[in-house]
N, C-alpha and C positions, 0 to 999 in steps of 0.2 A: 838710479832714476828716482828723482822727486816727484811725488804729487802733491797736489793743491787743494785744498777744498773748501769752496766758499757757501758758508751759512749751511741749514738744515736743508736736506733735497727731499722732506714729508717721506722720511723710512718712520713705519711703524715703531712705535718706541720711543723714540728721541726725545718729541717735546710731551714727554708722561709728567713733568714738572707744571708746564702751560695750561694741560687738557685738566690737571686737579683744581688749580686755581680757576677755570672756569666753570666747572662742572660744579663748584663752592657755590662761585657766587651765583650761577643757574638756581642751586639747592634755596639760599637765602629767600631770592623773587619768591619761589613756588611754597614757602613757605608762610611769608607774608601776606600772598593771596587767600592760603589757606586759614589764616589767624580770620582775615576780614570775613573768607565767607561763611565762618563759624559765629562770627560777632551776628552778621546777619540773621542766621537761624537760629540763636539767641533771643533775637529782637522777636522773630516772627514763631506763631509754633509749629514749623513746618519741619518736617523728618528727609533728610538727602537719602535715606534706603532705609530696607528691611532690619528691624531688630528682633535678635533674640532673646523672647521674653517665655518667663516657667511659667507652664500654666497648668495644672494640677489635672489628678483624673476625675475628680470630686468635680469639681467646677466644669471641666469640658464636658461631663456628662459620659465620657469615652470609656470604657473599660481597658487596661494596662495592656499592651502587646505581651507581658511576661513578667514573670517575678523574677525577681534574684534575692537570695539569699546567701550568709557567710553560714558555715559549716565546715565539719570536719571530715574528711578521707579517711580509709583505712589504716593509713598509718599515724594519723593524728595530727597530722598538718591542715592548717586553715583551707580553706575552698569555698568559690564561689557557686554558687550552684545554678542553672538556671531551670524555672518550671515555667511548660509555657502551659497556660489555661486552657488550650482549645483540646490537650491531650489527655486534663484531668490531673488528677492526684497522680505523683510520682509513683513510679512501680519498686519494690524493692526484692531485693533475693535474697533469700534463706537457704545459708550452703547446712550438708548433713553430711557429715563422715563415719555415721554411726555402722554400716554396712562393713566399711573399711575395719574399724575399730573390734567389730565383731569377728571379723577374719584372721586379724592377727591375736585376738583373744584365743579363738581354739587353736590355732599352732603353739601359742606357749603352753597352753595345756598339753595339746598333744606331746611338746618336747619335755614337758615333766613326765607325763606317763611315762613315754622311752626311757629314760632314765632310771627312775624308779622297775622296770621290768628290766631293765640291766642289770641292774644291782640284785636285783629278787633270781635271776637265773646266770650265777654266778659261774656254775659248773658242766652246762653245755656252750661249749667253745663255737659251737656253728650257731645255734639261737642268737647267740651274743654279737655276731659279726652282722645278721641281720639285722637286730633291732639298730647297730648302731649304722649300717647303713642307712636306714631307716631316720633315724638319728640326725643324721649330717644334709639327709635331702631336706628333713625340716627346719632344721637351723639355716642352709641355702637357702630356700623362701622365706623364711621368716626375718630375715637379713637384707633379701629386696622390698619386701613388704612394711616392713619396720621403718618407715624416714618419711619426711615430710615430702618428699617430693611425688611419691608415691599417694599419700593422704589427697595430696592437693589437685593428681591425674585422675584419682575417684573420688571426686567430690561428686555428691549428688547435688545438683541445684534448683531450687523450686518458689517462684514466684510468689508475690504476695502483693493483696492489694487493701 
């Protein structure tokens, strides 16, 4: 069975060839109007809208919503920073691990004395099995205690203005 079909029946799509060529020369008109009424406000000093123009904090008289500044992070990468005025001078932190540092100072001490009283009481076999028990619980802490991650859990921190 043959069908027939005569001319376009307006299915979406079809004449997408017709709707550019018009929607061209539409574009052209709106274009041309637009040339002239620019010539006009040329001619005249009259502004079609609002422009965006800088206008300093100096001359507005205004004080700045906030500063920004470039700066460095902790790792040494660029950063923008921002200060707002109403909250004053930036706060900064002073970290102190010295608590920590002191902690693992007396256990390596403590773990040389054990050593050294190892060696100095060479000929009792029970003395000896103590101290180095002794020995081994402080190399066990001083072993979780020793690493930065541990430094960085007791950190003390303390403000500064």
């Amino acid at each position: 069975m043959a069908m027939q079909i005569h001319g376009n029946q307006d299915f979406p799509g079809t004449d997408y060839e017709e709707r550019v060529k018009q929607g061209q020369t539409a574009g052209k008109a709106d274009r041309t109007k637009e040339t002239e009424n620019a010539a006009d406000v040329k001619g005249s000093d009259k502004q079609t809208g609002p422009r965006d123009e800088y206008i300093s904090s100096e001359k507005s008289g205004k004080k700045p919503t906030g500063l920004y500044r470039v700066g460095q992070d902790e790792n040494g990468n660029r950063k923008i920073f921002f200060e707002d005025p109403k909250k004053g001078k930036p706060e900064s932190c002073v970290s102190n691990t010295d608590a920590v540092d002191r902690e693992i100072r007396k256990l390596k001490e403590e773990r040389q004395e054990l050593e050294q009283q190892i060696r100095s009481v060479s000929g009792d076999e029970k003395k000896v099995r103590e101290l180095e028990k002794k020995l081994a619980q402080v190399e066990q802490e001083l072993s979780q205690k020793d690493n930065d991650a541990y430094r960085r859990q007791h950190t003390a921190f303390s403000q500064t203005k």
